[in-house]
Biopython code that builds the backbone (N, CA, C, O; Angstrom):
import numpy as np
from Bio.PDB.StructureBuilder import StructureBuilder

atoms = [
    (1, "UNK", "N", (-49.062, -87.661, -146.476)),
    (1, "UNK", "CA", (-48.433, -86.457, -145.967)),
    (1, "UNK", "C", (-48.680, -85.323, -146.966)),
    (1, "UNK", "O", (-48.399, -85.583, -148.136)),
    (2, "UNK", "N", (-49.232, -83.923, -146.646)),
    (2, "UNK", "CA", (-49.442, -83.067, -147.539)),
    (2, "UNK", "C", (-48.162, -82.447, -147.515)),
    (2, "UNK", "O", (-47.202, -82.637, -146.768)),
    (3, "UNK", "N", (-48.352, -81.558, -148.609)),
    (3, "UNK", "CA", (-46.766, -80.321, -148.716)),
    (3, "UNK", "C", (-46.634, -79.312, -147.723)),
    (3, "UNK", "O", (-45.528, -78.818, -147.505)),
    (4, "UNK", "N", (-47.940, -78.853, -146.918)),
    (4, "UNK", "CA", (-47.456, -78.274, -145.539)),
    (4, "UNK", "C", (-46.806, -79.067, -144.512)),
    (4, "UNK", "O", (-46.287, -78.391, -143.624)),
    (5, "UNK", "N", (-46.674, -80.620, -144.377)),
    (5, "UNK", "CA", (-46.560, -81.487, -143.396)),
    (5, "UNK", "C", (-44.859, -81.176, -144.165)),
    (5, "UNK", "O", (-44.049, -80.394, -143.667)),
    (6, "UNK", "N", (-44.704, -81.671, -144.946)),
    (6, "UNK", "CA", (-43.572, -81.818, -145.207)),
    (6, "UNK", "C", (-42.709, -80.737, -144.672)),
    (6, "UNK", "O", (-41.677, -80.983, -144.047)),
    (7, "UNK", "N", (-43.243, -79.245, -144.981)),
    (7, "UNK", "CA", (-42.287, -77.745, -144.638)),
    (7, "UNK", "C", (-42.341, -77.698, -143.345)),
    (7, "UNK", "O", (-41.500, -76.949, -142.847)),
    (8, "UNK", "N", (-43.313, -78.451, -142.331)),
    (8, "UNK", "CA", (-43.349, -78.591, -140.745)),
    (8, "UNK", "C", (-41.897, -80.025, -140.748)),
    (8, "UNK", "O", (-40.778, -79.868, -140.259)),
    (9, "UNK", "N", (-42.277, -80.975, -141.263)),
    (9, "UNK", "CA", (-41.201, -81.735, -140.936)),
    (9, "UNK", "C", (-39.421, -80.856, -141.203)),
    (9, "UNK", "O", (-38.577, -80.806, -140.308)),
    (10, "UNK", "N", (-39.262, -80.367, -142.364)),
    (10, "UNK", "CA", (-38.245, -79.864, -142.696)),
    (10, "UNK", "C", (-37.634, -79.149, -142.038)),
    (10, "UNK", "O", (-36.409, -79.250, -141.975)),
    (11, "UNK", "N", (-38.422, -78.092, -141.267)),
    (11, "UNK", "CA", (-38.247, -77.100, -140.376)),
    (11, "UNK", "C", (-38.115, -77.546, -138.966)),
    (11, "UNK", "O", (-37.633, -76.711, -138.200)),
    (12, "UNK", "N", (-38.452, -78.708, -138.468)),
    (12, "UNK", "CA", (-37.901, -79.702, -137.691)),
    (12, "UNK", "C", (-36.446, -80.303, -137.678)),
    (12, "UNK", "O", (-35.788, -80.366, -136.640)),
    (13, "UNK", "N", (-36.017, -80.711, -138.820)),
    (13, "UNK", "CA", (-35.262, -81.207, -139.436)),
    (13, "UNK", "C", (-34.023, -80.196, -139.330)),
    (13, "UNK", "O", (-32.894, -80.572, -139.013)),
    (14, "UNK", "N", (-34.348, -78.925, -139.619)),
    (14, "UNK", "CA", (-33.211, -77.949, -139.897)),
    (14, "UNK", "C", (-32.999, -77.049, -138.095)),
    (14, "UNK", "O", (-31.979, -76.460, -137.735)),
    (15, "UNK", "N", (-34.147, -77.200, -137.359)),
    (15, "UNK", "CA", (-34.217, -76.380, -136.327)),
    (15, "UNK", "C", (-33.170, -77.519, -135.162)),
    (15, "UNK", "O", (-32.581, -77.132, -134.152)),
    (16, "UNK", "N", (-33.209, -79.196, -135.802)),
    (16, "UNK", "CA", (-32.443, -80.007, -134.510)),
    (16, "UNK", "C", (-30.907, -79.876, -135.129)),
    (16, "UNK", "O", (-30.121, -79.608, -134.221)),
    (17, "UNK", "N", (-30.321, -79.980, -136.311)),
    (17, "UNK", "CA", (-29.422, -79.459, -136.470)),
    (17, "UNK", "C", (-29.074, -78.116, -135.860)),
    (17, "UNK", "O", (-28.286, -78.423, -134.965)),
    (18, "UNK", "N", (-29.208, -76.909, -135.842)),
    (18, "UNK", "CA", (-29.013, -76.095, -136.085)),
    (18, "UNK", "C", (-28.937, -75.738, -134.025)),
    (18, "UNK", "O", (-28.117, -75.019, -133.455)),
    (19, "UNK", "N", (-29.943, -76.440, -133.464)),
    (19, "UNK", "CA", (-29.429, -76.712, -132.171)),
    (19, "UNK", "C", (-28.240, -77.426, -131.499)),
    (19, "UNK", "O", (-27.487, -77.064, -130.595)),
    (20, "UNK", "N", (-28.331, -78.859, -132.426)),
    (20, "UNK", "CA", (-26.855, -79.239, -131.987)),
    (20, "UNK", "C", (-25.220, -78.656, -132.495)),
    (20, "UNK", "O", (-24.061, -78.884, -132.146)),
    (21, "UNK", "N", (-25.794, -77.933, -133.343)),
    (21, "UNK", "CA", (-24.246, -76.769, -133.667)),
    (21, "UNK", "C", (-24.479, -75.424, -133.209)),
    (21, "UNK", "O", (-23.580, -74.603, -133.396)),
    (22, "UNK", "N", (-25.650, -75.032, -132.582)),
    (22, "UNK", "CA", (-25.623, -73.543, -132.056)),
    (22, "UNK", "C", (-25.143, -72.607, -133.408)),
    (22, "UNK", "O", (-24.394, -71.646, -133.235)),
    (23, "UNK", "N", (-25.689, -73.009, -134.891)),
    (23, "UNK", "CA", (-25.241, -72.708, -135.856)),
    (23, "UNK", "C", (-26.628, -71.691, -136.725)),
    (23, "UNK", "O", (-27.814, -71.652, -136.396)),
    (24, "UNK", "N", (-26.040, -71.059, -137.728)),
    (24, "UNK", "CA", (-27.130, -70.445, -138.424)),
    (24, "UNK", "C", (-27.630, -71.220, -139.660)),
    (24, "UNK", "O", (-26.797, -71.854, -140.307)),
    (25, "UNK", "N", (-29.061, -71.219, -140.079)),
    (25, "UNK", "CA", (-29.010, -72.204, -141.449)),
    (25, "UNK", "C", (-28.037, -71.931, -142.482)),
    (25, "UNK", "O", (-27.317, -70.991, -142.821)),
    (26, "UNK", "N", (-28.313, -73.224, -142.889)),
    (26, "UNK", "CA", (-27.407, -73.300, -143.882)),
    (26, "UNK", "C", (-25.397, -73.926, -143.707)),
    (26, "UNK", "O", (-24.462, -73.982, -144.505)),
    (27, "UNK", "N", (-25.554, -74.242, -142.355)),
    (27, "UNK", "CA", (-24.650, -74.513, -141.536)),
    (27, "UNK", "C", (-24.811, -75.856, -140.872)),
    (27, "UNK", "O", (-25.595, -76.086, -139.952)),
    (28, "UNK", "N", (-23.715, -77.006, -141.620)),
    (28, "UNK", "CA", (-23.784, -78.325, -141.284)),
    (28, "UNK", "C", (-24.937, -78.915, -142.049)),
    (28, "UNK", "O", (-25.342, -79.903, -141.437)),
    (29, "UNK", "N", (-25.495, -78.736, -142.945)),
    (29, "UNK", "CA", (-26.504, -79.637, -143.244)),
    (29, "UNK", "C", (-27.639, -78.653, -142.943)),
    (29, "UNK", "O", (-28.509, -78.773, -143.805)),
    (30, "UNK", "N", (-27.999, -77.544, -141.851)),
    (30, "UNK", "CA", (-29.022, -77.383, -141.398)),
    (30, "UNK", "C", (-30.084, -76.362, -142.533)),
    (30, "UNK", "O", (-29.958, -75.139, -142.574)),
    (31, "UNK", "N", (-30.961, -77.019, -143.274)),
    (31, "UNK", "CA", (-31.508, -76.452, -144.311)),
    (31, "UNK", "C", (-33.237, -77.517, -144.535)),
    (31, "UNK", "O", (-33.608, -78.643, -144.864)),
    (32, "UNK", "N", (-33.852, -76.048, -144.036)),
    (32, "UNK", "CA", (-35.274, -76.989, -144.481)),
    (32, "UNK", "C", (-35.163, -77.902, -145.481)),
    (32, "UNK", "O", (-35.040, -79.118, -145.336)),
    (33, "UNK", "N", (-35.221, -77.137, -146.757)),
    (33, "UNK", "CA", (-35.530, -77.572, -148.039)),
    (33, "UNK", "C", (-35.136, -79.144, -148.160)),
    (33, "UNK", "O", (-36.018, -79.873, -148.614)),
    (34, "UNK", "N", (-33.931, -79.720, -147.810)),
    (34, "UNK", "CA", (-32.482, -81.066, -147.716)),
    (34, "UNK", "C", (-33.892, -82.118, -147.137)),
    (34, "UNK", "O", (-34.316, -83.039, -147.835)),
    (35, "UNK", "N", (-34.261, -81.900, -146.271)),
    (35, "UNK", "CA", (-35.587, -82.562, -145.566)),
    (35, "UNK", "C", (-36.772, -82.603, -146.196)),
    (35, "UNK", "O", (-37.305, -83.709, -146.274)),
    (36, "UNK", "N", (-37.436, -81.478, -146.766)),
    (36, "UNK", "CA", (-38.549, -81.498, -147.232)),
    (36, "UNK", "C", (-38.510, -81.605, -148.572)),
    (36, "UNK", "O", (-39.686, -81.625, -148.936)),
    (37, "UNK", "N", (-37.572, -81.709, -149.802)),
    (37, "UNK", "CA", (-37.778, -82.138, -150.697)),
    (37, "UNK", "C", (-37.529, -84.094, -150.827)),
    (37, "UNK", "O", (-38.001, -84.961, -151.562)),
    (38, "UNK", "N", (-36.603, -84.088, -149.747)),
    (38, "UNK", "CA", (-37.066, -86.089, -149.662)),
    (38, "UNK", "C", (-38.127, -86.253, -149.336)),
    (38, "UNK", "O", (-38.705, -87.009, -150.117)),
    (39, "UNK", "N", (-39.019, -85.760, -148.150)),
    (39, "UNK", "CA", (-40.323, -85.914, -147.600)),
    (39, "UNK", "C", (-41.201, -86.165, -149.166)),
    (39, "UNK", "O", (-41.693, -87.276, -149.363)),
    (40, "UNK", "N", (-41.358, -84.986, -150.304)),
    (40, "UNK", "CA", (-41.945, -84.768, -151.161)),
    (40, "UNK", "C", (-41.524, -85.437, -151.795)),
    (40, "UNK", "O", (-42.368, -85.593, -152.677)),
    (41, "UNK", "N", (-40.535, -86.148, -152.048)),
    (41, "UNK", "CA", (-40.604, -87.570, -153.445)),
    (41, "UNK", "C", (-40.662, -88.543, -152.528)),
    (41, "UNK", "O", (-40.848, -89.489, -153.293)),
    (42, "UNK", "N", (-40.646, -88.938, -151.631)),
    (42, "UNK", "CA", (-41.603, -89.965, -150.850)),
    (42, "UNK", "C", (-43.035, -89.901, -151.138)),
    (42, "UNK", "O", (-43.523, -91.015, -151.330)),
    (43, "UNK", "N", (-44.010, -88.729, -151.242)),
    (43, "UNK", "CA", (-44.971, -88.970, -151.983)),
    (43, "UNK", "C", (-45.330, -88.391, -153.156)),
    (43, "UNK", "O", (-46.253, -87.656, -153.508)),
    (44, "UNK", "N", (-44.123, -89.030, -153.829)),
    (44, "UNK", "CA", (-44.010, -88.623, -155.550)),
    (44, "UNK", "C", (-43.761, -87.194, -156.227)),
    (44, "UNK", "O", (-43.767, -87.107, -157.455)),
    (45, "UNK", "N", (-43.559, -86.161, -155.481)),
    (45, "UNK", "CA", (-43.596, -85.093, -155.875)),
    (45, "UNK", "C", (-42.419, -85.005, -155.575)),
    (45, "UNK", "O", (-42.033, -84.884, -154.412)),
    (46, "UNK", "N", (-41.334, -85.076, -157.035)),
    (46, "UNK", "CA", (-39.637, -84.832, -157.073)),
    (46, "UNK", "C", (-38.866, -83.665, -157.394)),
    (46, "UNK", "O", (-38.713, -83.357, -158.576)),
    (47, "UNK", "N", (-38.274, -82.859, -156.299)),
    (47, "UNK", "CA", (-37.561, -81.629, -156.885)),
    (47, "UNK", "C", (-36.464, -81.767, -156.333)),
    (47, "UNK", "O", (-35.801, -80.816, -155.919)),
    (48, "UNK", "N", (-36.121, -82.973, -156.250)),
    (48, "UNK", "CA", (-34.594, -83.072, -156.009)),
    (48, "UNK", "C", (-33.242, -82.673, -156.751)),
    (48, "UNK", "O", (-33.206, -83.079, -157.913)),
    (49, "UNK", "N", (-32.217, -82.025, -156.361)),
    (49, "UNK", "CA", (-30.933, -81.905, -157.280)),
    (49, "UNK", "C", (-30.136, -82.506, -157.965)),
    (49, "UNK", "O", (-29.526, -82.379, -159.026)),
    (50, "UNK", "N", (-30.359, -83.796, -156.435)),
    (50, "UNK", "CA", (-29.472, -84.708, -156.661)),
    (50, "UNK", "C", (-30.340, -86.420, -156.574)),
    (50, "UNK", "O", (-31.561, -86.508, -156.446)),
    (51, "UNK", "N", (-29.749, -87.194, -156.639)),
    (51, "UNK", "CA", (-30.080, -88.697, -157.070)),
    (51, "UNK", "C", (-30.731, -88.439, -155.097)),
    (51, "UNK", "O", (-30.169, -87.829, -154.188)),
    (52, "UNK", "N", (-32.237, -89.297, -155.093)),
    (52, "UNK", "CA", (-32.850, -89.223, -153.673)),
    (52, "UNK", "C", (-31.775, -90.303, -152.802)),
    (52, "UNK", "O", (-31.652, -90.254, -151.579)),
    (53, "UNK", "N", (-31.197, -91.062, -153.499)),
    (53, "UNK", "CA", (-30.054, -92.379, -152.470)),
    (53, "UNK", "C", (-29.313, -91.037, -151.882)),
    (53, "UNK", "O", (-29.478, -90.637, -150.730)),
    (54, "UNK", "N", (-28.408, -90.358, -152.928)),
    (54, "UNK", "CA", (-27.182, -89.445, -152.024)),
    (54, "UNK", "C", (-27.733, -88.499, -151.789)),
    (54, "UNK", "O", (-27.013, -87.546, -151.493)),
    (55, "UNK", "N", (-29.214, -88.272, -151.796)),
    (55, "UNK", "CA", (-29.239, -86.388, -150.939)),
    (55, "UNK", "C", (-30.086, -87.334, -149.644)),
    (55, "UNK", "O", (-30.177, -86.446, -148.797)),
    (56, "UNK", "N", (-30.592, -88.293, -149.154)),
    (56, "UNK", "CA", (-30.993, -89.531, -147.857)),
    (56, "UNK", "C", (-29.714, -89.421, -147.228)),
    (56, "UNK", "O", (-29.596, -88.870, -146.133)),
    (57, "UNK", "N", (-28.760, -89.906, -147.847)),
    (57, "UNK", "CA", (-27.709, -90.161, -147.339)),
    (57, "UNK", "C", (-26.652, -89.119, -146.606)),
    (57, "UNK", "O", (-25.902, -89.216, -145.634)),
    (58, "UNK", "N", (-26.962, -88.088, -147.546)),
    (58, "UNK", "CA", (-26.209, -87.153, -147.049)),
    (58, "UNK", "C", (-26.926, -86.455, -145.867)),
    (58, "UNK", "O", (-26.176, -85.882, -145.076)),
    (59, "UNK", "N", (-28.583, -86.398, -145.556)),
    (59, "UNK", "CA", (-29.319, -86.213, -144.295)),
    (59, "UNK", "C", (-28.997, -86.842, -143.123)),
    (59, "UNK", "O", (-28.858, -86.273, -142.040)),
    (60, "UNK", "N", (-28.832, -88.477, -143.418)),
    (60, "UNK", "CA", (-28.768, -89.070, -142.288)),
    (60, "UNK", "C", (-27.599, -88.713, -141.832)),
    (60, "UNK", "O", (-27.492, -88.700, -140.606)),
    (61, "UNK", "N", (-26.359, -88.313, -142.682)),
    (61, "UNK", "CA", (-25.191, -88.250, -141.759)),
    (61, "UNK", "C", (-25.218, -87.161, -141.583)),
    (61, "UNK", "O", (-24.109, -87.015, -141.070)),
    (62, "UNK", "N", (-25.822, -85.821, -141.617)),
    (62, "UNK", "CA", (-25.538, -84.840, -141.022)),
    (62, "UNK", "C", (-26.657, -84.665, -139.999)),
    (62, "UNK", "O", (-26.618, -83.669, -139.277)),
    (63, "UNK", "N", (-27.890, -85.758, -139.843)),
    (63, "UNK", "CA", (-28.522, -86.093, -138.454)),
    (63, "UNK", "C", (-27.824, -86.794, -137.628)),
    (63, "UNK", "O", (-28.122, -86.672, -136.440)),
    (64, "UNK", "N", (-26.911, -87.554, -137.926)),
    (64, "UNK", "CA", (-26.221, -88.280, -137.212)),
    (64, "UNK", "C", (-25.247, -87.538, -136.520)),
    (64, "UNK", "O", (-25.087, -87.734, -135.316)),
    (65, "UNK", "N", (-24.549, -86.675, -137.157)),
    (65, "UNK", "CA", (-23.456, -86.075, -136.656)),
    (65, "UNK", "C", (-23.736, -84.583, -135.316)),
    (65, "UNK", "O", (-22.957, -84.136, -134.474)),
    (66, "UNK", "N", (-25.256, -84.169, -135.681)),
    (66, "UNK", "CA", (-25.913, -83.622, -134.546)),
    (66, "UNK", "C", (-26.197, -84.317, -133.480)),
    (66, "UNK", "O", (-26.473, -83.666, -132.473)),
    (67, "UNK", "N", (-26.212, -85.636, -133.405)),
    (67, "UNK", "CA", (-26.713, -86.386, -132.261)),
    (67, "UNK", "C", (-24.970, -86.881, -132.245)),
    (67, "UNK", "O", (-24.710, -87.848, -131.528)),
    (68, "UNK", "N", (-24.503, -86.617, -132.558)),
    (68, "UNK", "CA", (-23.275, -86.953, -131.776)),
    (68, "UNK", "C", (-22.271, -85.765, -130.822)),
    (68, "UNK", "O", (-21.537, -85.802, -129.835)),
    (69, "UNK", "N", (-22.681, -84.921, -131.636)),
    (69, "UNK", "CA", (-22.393, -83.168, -131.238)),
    (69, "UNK", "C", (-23.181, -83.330, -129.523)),
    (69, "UNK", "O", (-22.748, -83.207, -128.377)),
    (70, "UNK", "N", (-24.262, -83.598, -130.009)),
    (70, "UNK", "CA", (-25.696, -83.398, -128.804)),
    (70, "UNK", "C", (-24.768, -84.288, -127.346)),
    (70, "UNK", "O", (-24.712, -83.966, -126.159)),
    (71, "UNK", "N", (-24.157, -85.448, -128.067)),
    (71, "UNK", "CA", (-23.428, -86.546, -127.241)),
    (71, "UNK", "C", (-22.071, -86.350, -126.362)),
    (71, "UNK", "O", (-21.555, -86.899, -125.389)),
    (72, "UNK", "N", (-21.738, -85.122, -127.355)),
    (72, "UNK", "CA", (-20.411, -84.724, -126.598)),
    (72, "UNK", "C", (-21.231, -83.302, -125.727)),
    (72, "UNK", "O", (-20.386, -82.417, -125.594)),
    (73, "UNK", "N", (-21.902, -83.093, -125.434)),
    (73, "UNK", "CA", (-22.464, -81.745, -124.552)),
    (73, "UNK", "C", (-22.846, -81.961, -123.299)),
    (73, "UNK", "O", (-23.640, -81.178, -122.778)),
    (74, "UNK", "N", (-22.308, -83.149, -122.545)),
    (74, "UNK", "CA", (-22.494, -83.880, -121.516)),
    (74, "UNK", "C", (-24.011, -83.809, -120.866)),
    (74, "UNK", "O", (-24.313, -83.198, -119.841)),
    (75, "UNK", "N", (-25.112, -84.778, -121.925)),
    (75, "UNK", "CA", (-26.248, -85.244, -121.925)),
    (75, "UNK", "C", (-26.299, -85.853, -120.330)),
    (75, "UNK", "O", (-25.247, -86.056, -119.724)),
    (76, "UNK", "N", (-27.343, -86.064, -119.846)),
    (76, "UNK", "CA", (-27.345, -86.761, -118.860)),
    (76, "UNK", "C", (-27.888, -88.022, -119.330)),
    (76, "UNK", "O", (-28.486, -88.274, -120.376)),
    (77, "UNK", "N", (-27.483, -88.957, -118.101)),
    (77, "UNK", "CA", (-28.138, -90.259, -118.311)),
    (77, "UNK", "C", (-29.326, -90.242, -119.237)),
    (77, "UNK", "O", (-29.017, -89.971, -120.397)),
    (78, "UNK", "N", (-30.618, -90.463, -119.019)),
    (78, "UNK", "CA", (-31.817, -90.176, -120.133)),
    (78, "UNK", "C", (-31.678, -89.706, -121.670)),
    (78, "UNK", "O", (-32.123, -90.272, -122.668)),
    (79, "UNK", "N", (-30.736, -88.189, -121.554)),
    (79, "UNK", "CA", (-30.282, -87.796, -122.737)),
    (79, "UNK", "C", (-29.736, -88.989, -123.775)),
    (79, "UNK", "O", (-30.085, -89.342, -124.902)),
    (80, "UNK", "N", (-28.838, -89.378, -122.958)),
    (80, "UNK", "CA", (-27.734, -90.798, -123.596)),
    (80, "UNK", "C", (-28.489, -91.477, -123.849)),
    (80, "UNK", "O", (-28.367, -91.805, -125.029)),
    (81, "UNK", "N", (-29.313, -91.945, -123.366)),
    (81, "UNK", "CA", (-29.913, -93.053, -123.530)),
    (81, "UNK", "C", (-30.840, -92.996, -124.961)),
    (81, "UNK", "O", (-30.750, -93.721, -125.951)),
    (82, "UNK", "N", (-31.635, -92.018, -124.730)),
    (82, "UNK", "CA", (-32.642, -91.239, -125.662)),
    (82, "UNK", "C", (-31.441, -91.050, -127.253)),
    (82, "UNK", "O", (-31.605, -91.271, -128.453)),
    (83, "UNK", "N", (-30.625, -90.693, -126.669)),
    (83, "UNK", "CA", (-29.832, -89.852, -128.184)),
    (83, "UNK", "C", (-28.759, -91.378, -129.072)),
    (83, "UNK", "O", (-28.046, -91.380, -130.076)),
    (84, "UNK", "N", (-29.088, -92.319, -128.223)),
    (84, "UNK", "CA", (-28.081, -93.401, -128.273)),
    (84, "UNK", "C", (-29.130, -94.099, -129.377)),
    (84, "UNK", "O", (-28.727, -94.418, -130.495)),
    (85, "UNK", "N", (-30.420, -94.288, -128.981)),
    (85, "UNK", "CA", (-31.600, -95.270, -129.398)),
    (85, "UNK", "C", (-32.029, -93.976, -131.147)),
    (85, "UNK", "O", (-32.271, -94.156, -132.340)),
    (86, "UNK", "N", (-31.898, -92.895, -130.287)),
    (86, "UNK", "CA", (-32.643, -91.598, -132.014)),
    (86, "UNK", "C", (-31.554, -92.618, -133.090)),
    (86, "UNK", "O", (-31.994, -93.217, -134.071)),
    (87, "UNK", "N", (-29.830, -92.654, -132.584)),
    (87, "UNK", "CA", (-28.752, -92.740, -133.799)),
    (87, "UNK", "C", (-29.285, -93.807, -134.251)),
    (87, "UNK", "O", (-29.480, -93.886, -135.464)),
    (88, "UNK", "N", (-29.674, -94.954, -133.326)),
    (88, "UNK", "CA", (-29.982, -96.710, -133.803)),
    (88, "UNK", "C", (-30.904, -96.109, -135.243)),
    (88, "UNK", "O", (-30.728, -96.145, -136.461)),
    (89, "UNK", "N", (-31.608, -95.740, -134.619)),
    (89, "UNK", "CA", (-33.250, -95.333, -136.049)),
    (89, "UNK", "C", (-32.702, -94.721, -136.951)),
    (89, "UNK", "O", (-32.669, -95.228, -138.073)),
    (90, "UNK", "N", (-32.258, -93.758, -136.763)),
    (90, "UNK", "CA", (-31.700, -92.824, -137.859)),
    (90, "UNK", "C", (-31.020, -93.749, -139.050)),
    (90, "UNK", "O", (-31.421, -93.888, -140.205)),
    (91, "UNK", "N", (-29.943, -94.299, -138.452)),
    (91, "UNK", "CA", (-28.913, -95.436, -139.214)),
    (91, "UNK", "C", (-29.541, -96.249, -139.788)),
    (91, "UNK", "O", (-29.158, -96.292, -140.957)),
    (92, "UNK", "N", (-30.575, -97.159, -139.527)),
    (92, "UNK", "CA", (-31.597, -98.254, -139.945)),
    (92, "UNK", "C", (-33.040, -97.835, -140.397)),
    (92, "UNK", "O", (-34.022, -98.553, -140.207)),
    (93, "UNK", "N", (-33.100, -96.085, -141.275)),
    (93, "UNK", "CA", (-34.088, -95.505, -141.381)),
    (93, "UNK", "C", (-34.328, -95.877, -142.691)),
    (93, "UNK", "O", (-33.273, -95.513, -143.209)),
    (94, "UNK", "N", (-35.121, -96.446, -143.755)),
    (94, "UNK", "CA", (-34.765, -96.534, -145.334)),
    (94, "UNK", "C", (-35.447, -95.504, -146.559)),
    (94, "UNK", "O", (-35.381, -95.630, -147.782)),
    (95, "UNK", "N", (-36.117, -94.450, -145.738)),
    (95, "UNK", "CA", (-36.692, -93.225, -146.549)),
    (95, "UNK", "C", (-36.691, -92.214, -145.261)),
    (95, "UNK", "O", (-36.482, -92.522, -144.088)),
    (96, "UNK", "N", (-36.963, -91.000, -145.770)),
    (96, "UNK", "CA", (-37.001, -89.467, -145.289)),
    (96, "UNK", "C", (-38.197, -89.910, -144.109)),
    (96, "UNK", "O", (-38.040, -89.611, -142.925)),
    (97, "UNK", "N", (-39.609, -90.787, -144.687)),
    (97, "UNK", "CA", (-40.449, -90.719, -143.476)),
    (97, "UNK", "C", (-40.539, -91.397, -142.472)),
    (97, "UNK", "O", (-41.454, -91.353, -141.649)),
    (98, "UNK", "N", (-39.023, -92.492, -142.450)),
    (98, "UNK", "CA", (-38.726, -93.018, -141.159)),
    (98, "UNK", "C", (-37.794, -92.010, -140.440)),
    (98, "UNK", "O", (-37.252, -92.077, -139.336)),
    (99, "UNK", "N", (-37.775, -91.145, -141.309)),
    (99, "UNK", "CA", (-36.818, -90.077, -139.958)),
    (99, "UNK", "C", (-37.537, -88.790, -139.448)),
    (99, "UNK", "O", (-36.961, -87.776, -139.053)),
    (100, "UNK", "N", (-38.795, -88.974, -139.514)),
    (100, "UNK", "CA", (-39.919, -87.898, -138.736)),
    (100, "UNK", "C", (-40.206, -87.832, -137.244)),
    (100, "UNK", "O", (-40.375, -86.905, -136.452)),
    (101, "UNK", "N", (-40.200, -89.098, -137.157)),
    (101, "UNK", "CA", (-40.738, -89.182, -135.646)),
    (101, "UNK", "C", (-39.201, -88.959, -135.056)),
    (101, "UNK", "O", (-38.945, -87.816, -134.675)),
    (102, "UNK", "N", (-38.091, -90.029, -134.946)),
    (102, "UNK", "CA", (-37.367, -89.286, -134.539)),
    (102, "UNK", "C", (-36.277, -88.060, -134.428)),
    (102, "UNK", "O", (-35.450, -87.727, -133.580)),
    (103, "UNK", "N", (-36.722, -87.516, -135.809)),
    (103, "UNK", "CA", (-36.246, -85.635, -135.591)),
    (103, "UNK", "C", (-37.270, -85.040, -134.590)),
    (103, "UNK", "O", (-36.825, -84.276, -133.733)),
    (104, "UNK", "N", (-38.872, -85.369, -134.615)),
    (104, "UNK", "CA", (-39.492, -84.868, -133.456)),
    (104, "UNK", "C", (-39.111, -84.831, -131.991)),
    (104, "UNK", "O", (-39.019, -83.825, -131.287)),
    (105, "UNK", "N", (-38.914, -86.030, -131.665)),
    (105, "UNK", "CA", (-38.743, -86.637, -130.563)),
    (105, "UNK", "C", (-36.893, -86.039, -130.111)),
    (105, "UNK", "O", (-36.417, -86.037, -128.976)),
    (106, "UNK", "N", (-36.275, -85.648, -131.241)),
    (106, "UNK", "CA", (-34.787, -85.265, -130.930)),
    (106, "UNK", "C", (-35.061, -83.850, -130.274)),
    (106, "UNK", "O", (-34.468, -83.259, -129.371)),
    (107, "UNK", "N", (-36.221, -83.492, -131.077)),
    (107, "UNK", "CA", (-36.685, -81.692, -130.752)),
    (107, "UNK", "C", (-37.045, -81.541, -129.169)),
    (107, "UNK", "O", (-37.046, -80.610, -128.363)),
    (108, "UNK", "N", (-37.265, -82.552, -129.146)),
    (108, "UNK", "CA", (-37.865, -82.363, -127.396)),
    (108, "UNK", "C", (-36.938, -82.931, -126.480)),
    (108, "UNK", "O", (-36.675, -82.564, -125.334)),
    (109, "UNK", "N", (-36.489, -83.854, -127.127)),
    (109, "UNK", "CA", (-35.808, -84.402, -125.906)),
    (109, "UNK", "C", (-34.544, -83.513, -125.805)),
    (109, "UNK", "O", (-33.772, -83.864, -124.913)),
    (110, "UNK", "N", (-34.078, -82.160, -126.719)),
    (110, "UNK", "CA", (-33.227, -81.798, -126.568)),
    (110, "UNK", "C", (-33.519, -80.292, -125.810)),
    (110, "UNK", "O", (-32.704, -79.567, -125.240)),
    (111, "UNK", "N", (-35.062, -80.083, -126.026)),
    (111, "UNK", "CA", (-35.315, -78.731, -125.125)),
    (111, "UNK", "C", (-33.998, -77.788, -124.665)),
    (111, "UNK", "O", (-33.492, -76.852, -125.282)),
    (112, "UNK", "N", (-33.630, -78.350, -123.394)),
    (112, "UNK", "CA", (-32.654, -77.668, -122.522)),
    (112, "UNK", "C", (-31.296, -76.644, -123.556)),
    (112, "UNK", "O", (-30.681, -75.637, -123.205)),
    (113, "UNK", "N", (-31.225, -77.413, -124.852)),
    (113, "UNK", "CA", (-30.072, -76.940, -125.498)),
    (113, "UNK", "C", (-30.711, -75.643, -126.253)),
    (113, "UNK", "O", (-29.962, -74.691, -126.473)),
    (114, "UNK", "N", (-32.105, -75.581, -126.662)),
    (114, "UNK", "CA", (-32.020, -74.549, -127.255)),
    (114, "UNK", "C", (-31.877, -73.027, -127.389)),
    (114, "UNK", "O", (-31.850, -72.358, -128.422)),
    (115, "UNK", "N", (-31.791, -72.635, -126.120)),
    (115, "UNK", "CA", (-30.867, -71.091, -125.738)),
    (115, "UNK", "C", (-29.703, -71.425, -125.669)),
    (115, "UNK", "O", (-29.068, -70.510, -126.193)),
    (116, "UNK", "N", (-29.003, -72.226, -125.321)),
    (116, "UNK", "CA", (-27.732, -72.226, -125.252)),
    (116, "UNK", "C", (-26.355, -71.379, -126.696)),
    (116, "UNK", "O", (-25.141, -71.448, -126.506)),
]
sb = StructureBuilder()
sb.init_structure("model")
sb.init_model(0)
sb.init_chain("A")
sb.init_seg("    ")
for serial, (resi, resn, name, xyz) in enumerate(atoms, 1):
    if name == "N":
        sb.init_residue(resn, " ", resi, " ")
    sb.init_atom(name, np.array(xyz, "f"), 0.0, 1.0, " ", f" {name:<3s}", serial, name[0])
structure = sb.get_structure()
């Protein structure tokens, strides 16, 4: 993964938050950087603040807590289903680059929310 992949993942990362709170960055978790500096010590390049266990940790639960937000916005069937299976991964993810594909896949499957 290069360091542009990473500021595309991050910005992923901060744009599905920031949909499931209808929030501005920096609000709930929603912050490129929180994403793309785990991405970057995943391949060795560390500018983390904090220890990479509690700034992972502190991602997944504020991905988690968007897909639960997403859960109370009365998803339809598919949605549920889709947003039920993202939490499974998310929870059982063990670095930043098992949580790429499904922040992607949250981005789309959540389309409909983002004017809202």
């Amino acid at each position: 993964m290069t360091e542009q992949e990473t500021y595309m993942h991050g910005n992923s990362y901060e744009f599905f938050i920031r949909r499931a709170f209808n929030c501005e960055r920096g609000k709930h978790g929603a912050e490129t950087a929180y994403f793309k500096f785990l991405l970057m010590a995943d391949i060795g390049k560390n500018f983390l603040s904090k220890p990479y266990e509690k700034q992972f940790k502190d991602v997944k639960g504020y991905i988690i807590k968007a897909i639960d937000k997403f859960l109370q916005r009365k998803p339809t069937s598919d949605e549920q289903i889709f947003l039920a299976s993202m939490r499974a991964r998310v929870e059982s993810a063990e670095n930043a680059t098992d949580l790429v594909n499904p922040i992607i896949e949250g981005l789309h499957a959540t389309q409909r929310y983002r004017d809202l």
